[in-house]
VEXDREN-2710 file (C-alpha; in Angstrom, 1 decimal):
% VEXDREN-2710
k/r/px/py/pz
1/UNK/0.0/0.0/0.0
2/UNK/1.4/3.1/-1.2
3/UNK/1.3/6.8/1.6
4/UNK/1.5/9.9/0.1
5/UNK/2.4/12.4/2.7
6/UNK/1.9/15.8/1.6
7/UNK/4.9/18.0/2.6
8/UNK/2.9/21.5/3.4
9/UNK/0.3/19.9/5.1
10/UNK/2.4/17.7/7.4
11/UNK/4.2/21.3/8.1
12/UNK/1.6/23.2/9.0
13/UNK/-0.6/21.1/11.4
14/UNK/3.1/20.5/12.9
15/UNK/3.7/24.1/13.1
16/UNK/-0.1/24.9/13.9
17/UNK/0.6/22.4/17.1
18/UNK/3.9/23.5/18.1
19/UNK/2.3/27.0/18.0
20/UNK/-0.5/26.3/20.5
21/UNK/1.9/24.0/22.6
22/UNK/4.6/27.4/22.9
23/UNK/1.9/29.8/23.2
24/UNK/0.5/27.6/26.5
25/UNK/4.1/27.9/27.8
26/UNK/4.3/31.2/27.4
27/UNK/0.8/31.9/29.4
28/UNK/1.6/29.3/31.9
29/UNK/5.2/30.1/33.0
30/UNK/4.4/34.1/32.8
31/UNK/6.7/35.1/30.1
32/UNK/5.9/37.1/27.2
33/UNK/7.2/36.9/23.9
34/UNK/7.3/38.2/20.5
35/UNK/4.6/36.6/17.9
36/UNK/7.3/37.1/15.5
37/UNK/10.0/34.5/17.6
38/UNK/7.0/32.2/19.1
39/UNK/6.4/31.4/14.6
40/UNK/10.0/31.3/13.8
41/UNK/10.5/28.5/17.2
42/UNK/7.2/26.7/15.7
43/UNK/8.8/26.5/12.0
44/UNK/11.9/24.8/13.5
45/UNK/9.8/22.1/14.8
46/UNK/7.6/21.6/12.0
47/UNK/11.1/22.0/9.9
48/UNK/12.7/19.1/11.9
49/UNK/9.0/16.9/11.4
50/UNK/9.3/17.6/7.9
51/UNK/12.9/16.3/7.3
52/UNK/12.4/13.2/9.4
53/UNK/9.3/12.2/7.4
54/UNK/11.1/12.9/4.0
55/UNK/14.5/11.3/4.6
56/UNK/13.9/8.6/7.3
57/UNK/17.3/7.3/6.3
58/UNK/18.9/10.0/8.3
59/UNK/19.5/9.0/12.1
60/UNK/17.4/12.6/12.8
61/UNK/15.4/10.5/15.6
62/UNK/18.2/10.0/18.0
63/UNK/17.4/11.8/21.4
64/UNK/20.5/13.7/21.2
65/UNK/19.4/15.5/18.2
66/UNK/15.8/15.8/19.6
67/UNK/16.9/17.1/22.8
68/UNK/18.9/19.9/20.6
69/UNK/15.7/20.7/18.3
70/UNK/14.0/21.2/21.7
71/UNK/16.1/23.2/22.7
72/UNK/16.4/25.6/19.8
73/UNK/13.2/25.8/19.3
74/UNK/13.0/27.2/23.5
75/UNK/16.1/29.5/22.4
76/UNK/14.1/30.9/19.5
77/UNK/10.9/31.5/21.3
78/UNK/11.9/33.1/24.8
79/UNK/16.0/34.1/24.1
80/UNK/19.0/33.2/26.7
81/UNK/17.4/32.0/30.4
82/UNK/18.4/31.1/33.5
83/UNK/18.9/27.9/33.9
84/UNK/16.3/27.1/36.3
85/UNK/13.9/29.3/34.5
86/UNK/15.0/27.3/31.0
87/UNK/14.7/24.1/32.7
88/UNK/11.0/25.1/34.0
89/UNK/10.2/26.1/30.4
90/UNK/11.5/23.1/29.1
91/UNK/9.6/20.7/31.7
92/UNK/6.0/22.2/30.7
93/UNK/6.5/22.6/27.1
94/UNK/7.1/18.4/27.0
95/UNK/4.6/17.9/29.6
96/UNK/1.8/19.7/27.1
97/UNK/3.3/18.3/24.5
98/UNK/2.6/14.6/26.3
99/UNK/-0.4/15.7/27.4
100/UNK/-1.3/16.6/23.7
101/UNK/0.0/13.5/22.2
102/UNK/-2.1/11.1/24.8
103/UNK/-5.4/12.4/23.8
104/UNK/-4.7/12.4/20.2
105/UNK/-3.8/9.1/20.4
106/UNK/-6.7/7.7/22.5
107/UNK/-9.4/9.2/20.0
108/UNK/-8.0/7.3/17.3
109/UNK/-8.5/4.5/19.1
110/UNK/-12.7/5.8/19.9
111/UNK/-12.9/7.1/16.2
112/UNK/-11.6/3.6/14.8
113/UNK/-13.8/1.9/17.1
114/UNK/-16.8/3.5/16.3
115/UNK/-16.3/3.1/12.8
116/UNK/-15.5/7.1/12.2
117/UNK/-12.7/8.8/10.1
118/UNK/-10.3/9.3/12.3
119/UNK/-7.7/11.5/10.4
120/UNK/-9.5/14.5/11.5
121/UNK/-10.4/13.7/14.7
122/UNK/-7.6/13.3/16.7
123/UNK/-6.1/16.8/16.4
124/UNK/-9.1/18.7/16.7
125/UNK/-10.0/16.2/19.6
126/UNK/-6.8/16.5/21.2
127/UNK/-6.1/20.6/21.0
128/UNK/-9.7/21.0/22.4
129/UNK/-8.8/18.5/25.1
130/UNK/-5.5/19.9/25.8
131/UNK/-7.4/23.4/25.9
132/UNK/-9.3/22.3/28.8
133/UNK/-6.6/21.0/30.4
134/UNK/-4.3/23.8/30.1
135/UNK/-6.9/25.9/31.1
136/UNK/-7.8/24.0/34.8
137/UNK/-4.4/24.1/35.1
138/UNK/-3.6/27.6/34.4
139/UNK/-6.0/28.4/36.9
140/UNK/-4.8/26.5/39.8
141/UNK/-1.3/27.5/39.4
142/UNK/-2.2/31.2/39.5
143/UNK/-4.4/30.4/42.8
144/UNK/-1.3/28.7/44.2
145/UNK/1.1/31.3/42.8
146/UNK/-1.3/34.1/44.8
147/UNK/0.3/37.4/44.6
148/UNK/-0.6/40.5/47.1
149/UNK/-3.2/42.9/44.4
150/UNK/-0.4/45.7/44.8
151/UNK/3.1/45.5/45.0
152/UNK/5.6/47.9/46.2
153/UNK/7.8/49.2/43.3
154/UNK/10.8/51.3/43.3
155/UNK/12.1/52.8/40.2
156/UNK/16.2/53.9/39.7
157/UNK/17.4/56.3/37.3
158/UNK/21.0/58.0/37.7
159/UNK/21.3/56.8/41.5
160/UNK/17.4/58.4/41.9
161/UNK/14.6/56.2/43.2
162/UNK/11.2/57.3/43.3
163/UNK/8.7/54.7/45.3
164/UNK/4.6/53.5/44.7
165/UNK/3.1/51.0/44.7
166/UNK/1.6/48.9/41.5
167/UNK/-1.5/46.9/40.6
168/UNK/-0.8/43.1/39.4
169/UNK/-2.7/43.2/36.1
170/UNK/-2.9/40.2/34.5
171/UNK/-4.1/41.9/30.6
172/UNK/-1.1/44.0/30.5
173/UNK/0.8/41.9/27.9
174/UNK/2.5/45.2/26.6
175/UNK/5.9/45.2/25.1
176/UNK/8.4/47.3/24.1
177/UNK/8.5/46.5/20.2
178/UNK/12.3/47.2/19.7
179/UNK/13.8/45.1/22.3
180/UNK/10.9/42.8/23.5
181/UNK/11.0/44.1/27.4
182/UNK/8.0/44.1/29.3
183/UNK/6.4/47.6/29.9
184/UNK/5.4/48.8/33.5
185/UNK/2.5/51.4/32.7
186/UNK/3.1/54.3/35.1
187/UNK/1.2/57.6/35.8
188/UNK/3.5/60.3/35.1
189/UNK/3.3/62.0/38.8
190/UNK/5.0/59.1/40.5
191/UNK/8.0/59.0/38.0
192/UNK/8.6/62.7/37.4
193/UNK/11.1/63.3/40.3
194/UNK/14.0/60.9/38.1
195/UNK/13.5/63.6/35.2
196/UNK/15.4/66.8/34.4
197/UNK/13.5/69.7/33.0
198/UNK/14.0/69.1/29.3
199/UNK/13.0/65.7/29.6
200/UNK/10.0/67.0/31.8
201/UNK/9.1/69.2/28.9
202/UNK/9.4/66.2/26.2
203/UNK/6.6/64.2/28.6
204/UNK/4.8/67.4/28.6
205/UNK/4.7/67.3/24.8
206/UNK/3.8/63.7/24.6
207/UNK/4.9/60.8/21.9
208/UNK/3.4/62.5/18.8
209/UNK/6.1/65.2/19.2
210/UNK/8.8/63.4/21.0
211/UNK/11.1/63.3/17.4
212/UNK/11.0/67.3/17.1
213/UNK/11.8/68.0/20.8
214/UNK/14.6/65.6/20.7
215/UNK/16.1/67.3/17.6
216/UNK/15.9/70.5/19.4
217/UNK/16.7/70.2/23.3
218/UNK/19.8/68.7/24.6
219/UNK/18.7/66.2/27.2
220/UNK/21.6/64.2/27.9
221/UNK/21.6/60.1/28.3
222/UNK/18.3/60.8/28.3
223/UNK/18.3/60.1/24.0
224/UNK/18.8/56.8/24.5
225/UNK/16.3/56.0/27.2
226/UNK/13.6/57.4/25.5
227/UNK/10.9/54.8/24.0
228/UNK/7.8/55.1/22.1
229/UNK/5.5/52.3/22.7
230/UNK/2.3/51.5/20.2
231/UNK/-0.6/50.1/22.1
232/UNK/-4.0/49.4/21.6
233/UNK/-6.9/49.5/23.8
234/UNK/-10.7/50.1/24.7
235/UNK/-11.5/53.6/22.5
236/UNK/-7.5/54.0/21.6
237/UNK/-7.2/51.5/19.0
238/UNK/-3.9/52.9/17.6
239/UNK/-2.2/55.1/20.8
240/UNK/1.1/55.5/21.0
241/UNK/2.9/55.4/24.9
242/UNK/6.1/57.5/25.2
243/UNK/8.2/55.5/28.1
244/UNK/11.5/55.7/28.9
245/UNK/14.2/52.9/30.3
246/UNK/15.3/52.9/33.8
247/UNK/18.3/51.6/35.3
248/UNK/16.4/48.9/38.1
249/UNK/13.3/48.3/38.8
250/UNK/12.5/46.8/42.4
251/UNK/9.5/44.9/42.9
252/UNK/8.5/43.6/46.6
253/UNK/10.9/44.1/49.6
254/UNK/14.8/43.6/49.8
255/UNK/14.7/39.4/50.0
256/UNK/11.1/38.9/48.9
257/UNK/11.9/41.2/46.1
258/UNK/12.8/41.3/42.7
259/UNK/15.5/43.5/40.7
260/UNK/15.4/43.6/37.0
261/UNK/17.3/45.8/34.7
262/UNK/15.1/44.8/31.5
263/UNK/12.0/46.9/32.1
264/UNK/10.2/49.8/30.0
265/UNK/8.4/52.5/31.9
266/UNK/5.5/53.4/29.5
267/UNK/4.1/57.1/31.4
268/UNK/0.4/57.1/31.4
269/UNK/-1.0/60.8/31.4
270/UNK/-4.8/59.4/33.0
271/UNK/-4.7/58.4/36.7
272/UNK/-5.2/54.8/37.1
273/UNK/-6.0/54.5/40.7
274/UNK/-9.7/56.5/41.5
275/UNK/-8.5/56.5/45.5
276/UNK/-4.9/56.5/44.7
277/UNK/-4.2/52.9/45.8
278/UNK/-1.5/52.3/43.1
279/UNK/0.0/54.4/40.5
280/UNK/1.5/51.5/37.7
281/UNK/-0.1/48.2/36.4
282/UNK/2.4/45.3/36.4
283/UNK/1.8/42.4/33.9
284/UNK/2.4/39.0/33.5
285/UNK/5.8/38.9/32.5
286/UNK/7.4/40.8/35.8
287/UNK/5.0/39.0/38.2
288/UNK/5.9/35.8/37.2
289/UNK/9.8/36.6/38.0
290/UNK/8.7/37.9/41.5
291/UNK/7.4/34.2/42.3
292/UNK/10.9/32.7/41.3
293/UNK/12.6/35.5/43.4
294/UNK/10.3/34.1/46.1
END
């Protein structure tokens, strides 16, 4: 009996899967990640599928090479790691990946069974499975990873720290689209203190004339902080967010706390807080460094 395998569609529902599999990596461990990497890490996968099926003759299924696939294809989506953080990646991208695998394979067993086609059935079976899955588990890790609502956050610029407090928002996935950092939205009065007056006055003019005050004011190492952040929202569908780039941001208390040097400030010109409870909205991304810190 003669196959044919058909090489674009064995690649995409590979890189369709591997897609899904990094994206509920990404949501589970807390890190966010460019689109544009998470595609080029699901393309190596669905690469590495494609050469295996085509030229079985080449000993491509040893775990040493599939280990290094795995690997590249973590490198590619999230960048350099700590080892303990790469490890963790590494342990619940192949435990979704099992978890994917097992129910695929036990509906081809009910679709054969029951007499049903069962080369559809399995993958559509097994991502909505999976789905579930990832999301009863997503939801009792973030009960057992409970963070405080607010978190005390200190901001460093020039040896300068200014002090408030943020709120843990879980929707702000917002990144800084040049270097990939996440971005902690702050109102402007809390950060204003770390800025010298011509940089005060390039706030005061806002992102849509941030190029022309540049051009004309000296502000210092202030030029290469600056950062102007796209954004899209409920009534702003197409905002822009001028930000700058700090030297440390603390979040939490000396031991309990977290440092990290790869953070945006994105200045907010509305108050978020009604009652002044917090003045910046931390995402995802930094929160989920906190719990390690922890």
């Amino acid at each position: 009996m003669v196959q044919y395998v058909y090489v674009d569609i064995l690649f995409l529902g590979n890189w369709l899967m591997n897609l899904l599999l990094l994206w509920a990596t990404a949501k589970f461990v807390g890190i966010s990640t460019r689109r544009s990497r998470m595609c080029l890490a699901a393309a190596i996968g669905a690469g590495y599928a494609v050469t295996v099926c085509i030229w079985p003759e080449i000993p491509l299924g040893h775990a040493v090479v599939k280990i290094i696939v795995l690997l590249a294809m973590i490198y590619a989506c999230f960048g350099r790691l700590r080892p303990a953080a790469g490890a963790r990646i590494v342990a619940y991208f192949l435990t979704f990946c099992f978890s994917v695998a097992g129910a695929a394979t036990a509906l081809v067993h009910a679709a054969s069974a029951g007499g049903a086609n069962p080369e559809w059935i399995p993958l559509l079976g097994g991502v909505g499975l999976s789905a579930l899955g990832i999301r009863s588990v997503c939801a009792r890790a973030a009960r057992h990873y409970n963070l405080p609502a607010t978190l005390h956050t200190e901001v460093t610029v020039d040896g300068q720290t200014v002090c408030f407090h943020s709120f843990v928002d879980t929707g702000n996935h917002l990144l800084d689209p040049v270097s990939g950092m996440p971005v902690l939205v702050c109102e402007k009065h809390a950060v204003m203190p770390l800025m010298p007056p011509p940089v005060s006055a390039v706030f005061k003019r806002g992102a849509d004339g941030v190029c022309s005050v540049v051009c004309k004011e000296s502000i210092g190492s202030w030029t290469t902080r600056l950062r102007v952040i796209p954004y899209a929202s409920l009534g702003t569908p197409n905002g822009m967010l001028l930000g700058f780039k700090p030297d440390e941001v603390r979040l939490g208390r000396e031991a309990a706390g977290m440092v990290s040097p790869n953070v945006i400030i994105g200045v907010c010109e509305s108050k978020l807080s009604q009652d002044g409870a917090y003045s910046a909205l931390v995402g995802p991304a930094l929160t989920a460094l906190l719990r390690e810190a922890r």
